[in-house]
VOBA-1610 file (N, C-alpha, C; in pm, whole numbers, padded with zeros to 5 digits, always signed):
BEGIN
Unk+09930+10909+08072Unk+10020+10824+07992Unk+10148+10800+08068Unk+10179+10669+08055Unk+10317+10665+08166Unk+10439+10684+08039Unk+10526+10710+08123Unk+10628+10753+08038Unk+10794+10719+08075Unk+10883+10685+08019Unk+11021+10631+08092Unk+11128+10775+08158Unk+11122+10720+08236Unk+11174+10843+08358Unk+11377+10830+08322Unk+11388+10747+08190Unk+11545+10751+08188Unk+11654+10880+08175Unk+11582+11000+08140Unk+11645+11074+08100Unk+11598+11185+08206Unk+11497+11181+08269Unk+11465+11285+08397Unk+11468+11263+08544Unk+11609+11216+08561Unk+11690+11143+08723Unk+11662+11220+08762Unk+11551+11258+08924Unk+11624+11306+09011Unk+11703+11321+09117Unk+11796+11479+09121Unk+11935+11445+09158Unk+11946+11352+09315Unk+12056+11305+09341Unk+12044+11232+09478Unk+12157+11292+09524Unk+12141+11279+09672Unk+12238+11328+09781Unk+12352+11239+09747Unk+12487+11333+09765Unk+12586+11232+09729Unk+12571+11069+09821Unk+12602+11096+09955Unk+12595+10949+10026Unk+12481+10882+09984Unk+12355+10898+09948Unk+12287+10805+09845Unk+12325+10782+09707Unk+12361+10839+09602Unk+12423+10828+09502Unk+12553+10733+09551Unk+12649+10685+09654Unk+12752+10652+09633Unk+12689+10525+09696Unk+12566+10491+09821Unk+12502+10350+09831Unk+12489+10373+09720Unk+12394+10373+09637Unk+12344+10311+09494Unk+12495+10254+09392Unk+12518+10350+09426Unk+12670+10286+09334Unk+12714+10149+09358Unk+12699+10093+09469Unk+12766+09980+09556Unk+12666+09898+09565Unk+12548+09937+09521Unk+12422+09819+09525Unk+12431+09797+09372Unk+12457+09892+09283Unk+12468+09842+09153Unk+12597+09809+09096Unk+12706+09813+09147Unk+12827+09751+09125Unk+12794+09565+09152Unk+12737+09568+09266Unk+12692+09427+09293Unk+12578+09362+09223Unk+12482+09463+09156Unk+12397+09398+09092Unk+12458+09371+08976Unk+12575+09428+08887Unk+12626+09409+08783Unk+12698+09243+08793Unk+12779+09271+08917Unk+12816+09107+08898Unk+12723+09013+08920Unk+12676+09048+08990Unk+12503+08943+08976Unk+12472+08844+08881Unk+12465+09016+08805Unk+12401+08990+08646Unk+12485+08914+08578Unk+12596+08918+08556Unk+12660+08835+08457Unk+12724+08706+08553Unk+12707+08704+08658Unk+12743+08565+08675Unk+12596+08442+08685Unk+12461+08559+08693Unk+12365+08442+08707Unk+12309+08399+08512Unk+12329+08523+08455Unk+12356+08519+08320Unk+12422+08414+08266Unk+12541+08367+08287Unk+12616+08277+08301Unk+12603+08146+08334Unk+12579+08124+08446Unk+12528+08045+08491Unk+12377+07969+08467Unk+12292+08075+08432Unk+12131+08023+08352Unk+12164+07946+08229Unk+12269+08038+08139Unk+12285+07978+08008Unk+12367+07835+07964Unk+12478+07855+08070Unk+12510+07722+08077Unk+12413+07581+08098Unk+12344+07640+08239Unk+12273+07500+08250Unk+12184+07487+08094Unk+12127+07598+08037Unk+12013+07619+07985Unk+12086+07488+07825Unk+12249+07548+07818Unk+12274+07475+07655Unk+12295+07302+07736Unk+12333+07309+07884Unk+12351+07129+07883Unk+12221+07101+07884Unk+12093+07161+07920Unk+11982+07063+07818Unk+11922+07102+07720Unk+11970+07186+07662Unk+11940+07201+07492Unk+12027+07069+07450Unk+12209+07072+07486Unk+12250+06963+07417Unk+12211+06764+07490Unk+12157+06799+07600Unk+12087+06672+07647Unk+11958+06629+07589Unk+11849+06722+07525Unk+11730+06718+07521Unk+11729+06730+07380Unk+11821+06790+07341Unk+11799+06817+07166Unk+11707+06902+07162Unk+11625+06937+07232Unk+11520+07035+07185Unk+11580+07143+07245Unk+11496+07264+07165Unk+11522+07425+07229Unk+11347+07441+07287Unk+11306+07384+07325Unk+11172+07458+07403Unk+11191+07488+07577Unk+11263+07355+07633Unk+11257+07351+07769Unk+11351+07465+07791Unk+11492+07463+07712Unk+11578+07585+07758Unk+11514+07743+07747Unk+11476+07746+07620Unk+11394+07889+07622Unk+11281+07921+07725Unk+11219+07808+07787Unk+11126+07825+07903Unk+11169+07866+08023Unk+11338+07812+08027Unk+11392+07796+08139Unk+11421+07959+08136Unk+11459+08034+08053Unk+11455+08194+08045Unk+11381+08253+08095Unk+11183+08230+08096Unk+11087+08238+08169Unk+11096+08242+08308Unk+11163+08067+08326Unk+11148+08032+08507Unk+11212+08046+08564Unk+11361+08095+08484Unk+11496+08072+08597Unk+11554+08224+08576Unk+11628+08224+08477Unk+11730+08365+08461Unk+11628+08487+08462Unk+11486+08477+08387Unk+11456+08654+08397Unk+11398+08663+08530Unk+11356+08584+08582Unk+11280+08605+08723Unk+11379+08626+08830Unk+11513+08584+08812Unk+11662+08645+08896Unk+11715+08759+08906Unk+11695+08798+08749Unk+11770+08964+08706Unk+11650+09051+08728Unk+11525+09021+08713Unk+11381+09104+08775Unk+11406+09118+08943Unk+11414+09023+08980Unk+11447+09018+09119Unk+11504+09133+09178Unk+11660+09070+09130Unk+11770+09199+09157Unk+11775+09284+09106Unk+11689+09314+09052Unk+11651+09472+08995Unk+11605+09557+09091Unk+11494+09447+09138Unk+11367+09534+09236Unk+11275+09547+09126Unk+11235+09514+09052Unk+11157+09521+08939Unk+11008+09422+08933Unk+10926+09492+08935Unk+10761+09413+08931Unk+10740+09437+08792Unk+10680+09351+08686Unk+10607+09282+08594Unk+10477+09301+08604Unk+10390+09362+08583Unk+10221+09378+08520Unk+10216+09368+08406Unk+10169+09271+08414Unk+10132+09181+08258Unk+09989+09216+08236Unk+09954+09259+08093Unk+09798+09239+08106Unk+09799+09214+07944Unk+09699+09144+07904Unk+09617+09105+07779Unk+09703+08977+07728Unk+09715+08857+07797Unk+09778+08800+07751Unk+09682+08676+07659Unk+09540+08688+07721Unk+09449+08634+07679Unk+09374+08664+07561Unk+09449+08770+07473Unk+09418+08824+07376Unk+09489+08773+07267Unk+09568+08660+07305Unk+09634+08593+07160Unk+09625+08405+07219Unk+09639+08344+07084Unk+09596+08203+07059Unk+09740+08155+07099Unk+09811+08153+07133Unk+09939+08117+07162Unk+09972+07987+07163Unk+09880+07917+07072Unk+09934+07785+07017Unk+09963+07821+06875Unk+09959+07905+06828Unk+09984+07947+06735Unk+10073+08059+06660Unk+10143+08050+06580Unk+10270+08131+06589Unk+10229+08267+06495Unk+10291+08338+06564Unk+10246+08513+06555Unk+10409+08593+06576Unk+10457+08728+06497Unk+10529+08787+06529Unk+10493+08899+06615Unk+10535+08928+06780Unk+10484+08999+06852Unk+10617+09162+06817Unk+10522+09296+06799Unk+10608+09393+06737Unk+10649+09490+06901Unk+10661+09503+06941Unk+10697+09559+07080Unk+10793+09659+07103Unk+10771+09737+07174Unk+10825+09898+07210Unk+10958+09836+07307Unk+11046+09942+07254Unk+11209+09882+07375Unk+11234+09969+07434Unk+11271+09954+07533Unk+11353+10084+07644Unk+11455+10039+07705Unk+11500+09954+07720Unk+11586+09914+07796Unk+11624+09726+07744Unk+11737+09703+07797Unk+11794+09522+07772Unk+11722+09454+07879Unk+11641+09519+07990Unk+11550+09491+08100Unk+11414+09433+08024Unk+11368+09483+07910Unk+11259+09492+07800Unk+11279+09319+07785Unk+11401+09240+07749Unk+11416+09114+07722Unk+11322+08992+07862Unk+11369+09040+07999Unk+11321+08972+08070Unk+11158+08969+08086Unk+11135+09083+08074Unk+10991+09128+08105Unk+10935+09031+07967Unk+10943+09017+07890Unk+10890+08982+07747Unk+10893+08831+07772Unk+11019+08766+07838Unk+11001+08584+07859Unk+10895+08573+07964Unk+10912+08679+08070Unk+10779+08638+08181Unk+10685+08635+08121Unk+10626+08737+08042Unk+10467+08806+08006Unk+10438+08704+07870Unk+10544+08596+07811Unk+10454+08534+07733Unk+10479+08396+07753Unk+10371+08315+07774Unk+10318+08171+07859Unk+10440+08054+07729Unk+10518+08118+07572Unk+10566+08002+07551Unk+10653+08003+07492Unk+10750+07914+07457Unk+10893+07949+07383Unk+10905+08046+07339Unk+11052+08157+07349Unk+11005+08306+07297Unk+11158+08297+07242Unk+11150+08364+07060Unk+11250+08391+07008Unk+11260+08522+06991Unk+11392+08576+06975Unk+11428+08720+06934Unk+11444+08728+06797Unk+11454+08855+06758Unk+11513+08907+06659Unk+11609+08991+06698Unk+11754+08961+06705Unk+11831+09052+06780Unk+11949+09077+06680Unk+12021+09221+06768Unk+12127+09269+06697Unk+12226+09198+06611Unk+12322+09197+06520Unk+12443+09075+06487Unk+12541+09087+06566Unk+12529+09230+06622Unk+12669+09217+06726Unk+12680+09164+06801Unk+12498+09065+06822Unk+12501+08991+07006Unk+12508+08883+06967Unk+12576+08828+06822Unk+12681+08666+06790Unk+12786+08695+06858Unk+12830+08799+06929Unk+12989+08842+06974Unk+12984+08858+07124Unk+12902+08801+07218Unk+12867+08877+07290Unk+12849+08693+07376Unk+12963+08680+07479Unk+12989+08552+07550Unk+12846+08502+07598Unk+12843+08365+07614Unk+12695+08333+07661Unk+12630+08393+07595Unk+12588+08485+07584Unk+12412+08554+07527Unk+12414+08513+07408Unk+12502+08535+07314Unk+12533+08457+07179Unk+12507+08334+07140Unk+12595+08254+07234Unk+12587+08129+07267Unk+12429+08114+07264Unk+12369+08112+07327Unk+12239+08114+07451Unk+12166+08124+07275Unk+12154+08255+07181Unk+12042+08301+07102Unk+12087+08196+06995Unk+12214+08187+06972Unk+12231+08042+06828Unk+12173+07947+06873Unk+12177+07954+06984Unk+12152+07754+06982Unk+12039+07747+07014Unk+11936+07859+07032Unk+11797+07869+07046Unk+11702+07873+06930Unk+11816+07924+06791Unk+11741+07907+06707Unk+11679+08050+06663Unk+11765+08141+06736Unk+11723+08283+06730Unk+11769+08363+06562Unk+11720+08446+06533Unk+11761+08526+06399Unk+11841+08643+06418Unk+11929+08666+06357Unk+12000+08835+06348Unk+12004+08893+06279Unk+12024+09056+06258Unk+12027+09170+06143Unk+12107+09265+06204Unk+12178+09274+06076Unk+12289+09409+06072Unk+12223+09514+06056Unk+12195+09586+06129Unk+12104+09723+06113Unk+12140+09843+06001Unk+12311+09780+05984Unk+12353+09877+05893Unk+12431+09834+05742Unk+12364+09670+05744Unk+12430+09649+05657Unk+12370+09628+05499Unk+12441+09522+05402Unk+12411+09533+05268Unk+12251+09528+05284Unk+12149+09566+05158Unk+12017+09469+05089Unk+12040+09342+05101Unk+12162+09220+05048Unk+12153+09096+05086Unk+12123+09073+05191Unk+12206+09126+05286Unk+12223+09090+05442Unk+12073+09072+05501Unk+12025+09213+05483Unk+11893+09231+05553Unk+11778+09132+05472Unk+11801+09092+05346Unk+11697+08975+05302Unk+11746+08827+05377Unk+11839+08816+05387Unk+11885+08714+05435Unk+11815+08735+05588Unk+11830+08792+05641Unk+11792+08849+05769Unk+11641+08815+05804Unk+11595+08874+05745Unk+11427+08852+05721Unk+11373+08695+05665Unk+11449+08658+05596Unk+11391+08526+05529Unk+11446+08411+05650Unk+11501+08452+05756Unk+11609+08373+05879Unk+11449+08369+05967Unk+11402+08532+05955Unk+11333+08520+06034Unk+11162+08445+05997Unk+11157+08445+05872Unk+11015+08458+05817Unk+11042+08282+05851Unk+11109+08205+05877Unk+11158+08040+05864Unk+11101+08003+05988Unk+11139+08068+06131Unk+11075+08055+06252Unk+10914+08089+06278Unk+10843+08201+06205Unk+10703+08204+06246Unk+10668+08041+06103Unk+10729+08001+06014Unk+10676+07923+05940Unk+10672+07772+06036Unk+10813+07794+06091Unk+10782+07674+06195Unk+10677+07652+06272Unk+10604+07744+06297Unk+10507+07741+06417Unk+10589+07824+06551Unk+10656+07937+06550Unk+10708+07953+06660Unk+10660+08088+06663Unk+10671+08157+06774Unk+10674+08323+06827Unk+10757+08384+06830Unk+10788+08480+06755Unk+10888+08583+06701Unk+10872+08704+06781Unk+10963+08756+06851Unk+10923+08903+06900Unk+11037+08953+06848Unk+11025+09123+06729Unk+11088+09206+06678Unk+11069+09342+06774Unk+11154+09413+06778Unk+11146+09533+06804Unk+11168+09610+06689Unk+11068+09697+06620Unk+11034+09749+06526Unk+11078+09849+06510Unk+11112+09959+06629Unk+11150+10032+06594Unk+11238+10112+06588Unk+11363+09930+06584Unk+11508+09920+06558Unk+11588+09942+06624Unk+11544+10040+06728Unk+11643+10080+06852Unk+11583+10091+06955Unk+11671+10107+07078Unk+11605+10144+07228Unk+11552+10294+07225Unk+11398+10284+07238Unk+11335+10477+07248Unk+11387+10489+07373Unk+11432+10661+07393Unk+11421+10743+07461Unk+11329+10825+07538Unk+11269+10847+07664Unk+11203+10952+07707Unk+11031+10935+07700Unk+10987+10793+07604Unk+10923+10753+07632Unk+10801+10775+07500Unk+10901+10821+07374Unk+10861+10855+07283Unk+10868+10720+07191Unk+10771+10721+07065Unk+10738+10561+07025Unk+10809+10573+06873Unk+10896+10552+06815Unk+10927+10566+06729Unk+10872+10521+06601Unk+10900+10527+06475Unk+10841+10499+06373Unk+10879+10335+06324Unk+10815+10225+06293Unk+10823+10123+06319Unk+10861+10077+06169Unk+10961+10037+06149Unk+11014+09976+05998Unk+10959+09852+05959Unk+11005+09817+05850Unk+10886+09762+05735Unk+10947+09622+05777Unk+11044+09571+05808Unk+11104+09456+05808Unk+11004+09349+05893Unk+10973+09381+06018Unk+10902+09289+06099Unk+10756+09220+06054Unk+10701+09359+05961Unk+10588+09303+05874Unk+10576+09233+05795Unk+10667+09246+05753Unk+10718+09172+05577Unk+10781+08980+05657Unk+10769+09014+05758Unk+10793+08890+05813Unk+10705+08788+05849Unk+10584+08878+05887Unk+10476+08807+05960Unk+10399+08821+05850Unk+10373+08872+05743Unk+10286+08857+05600Unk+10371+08774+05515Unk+10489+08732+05490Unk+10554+08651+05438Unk+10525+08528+05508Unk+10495+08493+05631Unk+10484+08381+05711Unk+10316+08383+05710Unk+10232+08445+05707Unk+10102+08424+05642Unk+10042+08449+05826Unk+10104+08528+05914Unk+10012+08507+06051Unk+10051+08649+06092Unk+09977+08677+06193Unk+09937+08820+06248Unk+10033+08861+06361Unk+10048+08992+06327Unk+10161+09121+06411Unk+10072+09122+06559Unk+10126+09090+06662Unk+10058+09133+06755Unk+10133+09224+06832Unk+10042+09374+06887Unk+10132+09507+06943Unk+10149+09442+07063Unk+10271+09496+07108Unk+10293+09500+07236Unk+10355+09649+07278Unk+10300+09711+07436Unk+10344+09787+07467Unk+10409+09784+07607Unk+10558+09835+07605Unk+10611+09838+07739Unk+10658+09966+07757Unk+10633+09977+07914Unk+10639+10121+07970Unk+10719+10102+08116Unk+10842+10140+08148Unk+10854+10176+08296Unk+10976+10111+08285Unk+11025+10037+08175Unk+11203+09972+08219Unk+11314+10021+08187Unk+11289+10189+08087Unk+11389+10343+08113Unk+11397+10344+08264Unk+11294+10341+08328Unk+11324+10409+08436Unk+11413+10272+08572Unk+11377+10145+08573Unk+11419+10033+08610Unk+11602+10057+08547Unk+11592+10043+08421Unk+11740+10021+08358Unk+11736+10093+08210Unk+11802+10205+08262Unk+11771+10324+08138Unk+11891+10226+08061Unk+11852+10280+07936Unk+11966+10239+07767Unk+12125+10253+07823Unk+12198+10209+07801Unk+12351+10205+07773Unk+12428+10280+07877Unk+12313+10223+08035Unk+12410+10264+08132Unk+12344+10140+08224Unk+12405+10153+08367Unk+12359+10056+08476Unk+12307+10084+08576Unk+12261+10179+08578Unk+12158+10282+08664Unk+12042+10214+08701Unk+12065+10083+08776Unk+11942+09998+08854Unk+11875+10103+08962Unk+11730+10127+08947Unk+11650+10154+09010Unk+11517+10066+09011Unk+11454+10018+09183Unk+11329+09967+09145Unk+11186+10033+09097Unk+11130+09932+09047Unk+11022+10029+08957Unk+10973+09880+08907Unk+10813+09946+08823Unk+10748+09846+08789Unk+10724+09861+08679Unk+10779+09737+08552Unk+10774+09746+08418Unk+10592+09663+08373Unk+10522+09807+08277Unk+10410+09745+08220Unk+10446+09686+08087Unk+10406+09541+08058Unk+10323+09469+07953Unk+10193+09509+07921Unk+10158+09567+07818Unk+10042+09528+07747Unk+10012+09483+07608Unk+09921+09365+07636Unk+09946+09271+07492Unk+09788+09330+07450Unk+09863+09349+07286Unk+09695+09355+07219Unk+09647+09291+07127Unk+09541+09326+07083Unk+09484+09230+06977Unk+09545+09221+06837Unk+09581+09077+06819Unk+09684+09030+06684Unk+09558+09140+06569Unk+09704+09168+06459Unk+09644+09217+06336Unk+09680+09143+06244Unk+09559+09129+06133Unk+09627+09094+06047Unk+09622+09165+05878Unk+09745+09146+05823Unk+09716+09221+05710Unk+09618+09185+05619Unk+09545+09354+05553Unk+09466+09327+05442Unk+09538+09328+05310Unk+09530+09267+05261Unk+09612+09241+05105Unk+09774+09222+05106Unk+09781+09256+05036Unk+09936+09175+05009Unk+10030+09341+04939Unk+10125+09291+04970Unk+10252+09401+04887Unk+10299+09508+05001Unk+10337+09640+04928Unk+10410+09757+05019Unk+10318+09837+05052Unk+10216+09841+04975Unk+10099+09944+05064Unk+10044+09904+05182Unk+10000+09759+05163Unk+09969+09667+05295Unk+10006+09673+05373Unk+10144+09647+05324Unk+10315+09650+05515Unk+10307+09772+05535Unk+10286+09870+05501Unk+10325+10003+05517Unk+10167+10027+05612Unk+10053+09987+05563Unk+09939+10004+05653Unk+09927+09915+05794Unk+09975+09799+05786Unk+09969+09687+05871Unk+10054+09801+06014Unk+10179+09822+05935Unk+10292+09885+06031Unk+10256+10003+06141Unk+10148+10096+06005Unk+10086+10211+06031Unk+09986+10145+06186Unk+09907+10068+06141Unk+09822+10014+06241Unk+09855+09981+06378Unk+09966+09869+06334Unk+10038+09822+06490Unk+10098+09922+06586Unk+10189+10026+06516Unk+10233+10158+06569Unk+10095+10226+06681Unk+09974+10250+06622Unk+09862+10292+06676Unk+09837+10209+06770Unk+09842+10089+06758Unk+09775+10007+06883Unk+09870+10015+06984Unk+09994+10029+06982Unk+10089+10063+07087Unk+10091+10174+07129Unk+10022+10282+07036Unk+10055+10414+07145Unk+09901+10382+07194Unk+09790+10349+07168Unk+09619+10296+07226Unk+09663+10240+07342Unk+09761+10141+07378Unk+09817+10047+07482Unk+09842+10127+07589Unk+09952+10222+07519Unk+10056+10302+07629Unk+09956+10385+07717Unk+09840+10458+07630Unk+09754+10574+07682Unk+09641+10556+07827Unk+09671+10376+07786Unk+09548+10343+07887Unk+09611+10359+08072Unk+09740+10340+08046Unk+09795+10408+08187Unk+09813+10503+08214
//
């Protein structure tokens, strides 16, 4: 079973520890100036084109394949042929890292929306970049309104016909452990009448561990599995659907 190496560094000689410092000081500005720069071009043809498909593609072809780059970071994608992708599905997927975002526009062939934090309306460009894409947000900690509002933001996009990817299980895991997957993402994709498909990612703790900048190269796995869909309707259902998808992601993870 592969597992995210974020929390078990080993130690480095200082004069390597202080290169790395200076390769990731530079990858940081990198990052936010090609960040920057993707999103800009990306809203003058959202606001030239009126549409949000070509810009969200352009996430695919331009910005994640830059910040993968300068990572040092390889992409193994597998099972992508396991979903109809003319057809709109909420994909439920394991997080480890803000590295987890790029890997997810490569590994799926078509417009890809988030379900992301509310704090990242506050958050220059990227904000920018997810409103005008048409993206949904949730306060993780806030009222019952909020979070219905939240969900019904999101249940509006798989009704469109679009692809929703939630991270279920609300936060970035640690150490490579799969957390317990909340009811919200289900209640999204059974409210929208189409199927949870698991996704499992493994290896981008160790690429770009959680809430530091500790670039190391390494190779992040995708594995896409077979869409579920719920049997019956209500809280026993979401609660089984959830139960299910959880399983097919740790089934995913095991096969490496």
């Amino acid at each position: 079973m592969s597992a995210s190496t974020d929390t078990l560094t080993v130690a480095e000689p200082l004069p390597l520890r202080a290169a790395w410092l200076v390769a990731n000081t530079f990858q940081l500005l990198f990052t936010l100036a090609w960040t920057a720069a993707c999103i800009t071009l990306a809203l003058l043809v959202r606001a030239v084109t009126g549409d949000a498909r070509i810009p969200l593609r352009m996430a695919a072809w331009l910005w994640a394949p830059g910040l993968l780059g300068g990572a040092g970071a390889r992409v193994d994608i597998e099972g992508v042929e396991n979903v109809d992708w003319s057809r709109p599905c909420v994909l439920v997927a394991t997080h480890e890292s803000i590295i987890d975002i790029c890997a997810l526009f490569r590994a799926v062939p078509v417009p890809l929306r988030f379900m992301l934090k509310q704090e990242m309306t506050r958050v220059p460009f990227v904000g920018w970049y997810a409103k005008a894409m048409g993206m949904c947000f949730i306060e993780r900690d806030g009222s019952r309104a909020s979070m219905v509002k939240s969900l019904r933001a999101a249940g509006e996009i798989v009704k469109a016909g679009h692809v929703l990817c939630i991270f279920p299980e609300g936060t970035r895991s640690r150490g490579g452990v799969v957390g317990e997957f909340k009811a919200g993402a289900f209640q999204v994709a059974m409210g929208g009448g189409v199927p949870v498909v698991p996704v499992a990612m493994t290896g981008a703790g160790a690429v770009l561990p959680a809430y530091s900048f500790r670039v190391r190269p390494g190779t992040i796995r995708v594995r896409i599995g077979q869409p579920i869909h719920a049997r019956g309707s209500g809280a026993e259902a979401r609660e089984t659907l959830a139960r299910d998808a959880r399983q097919a992601v740790l089934d995913l993870i095991a096969k490496d």
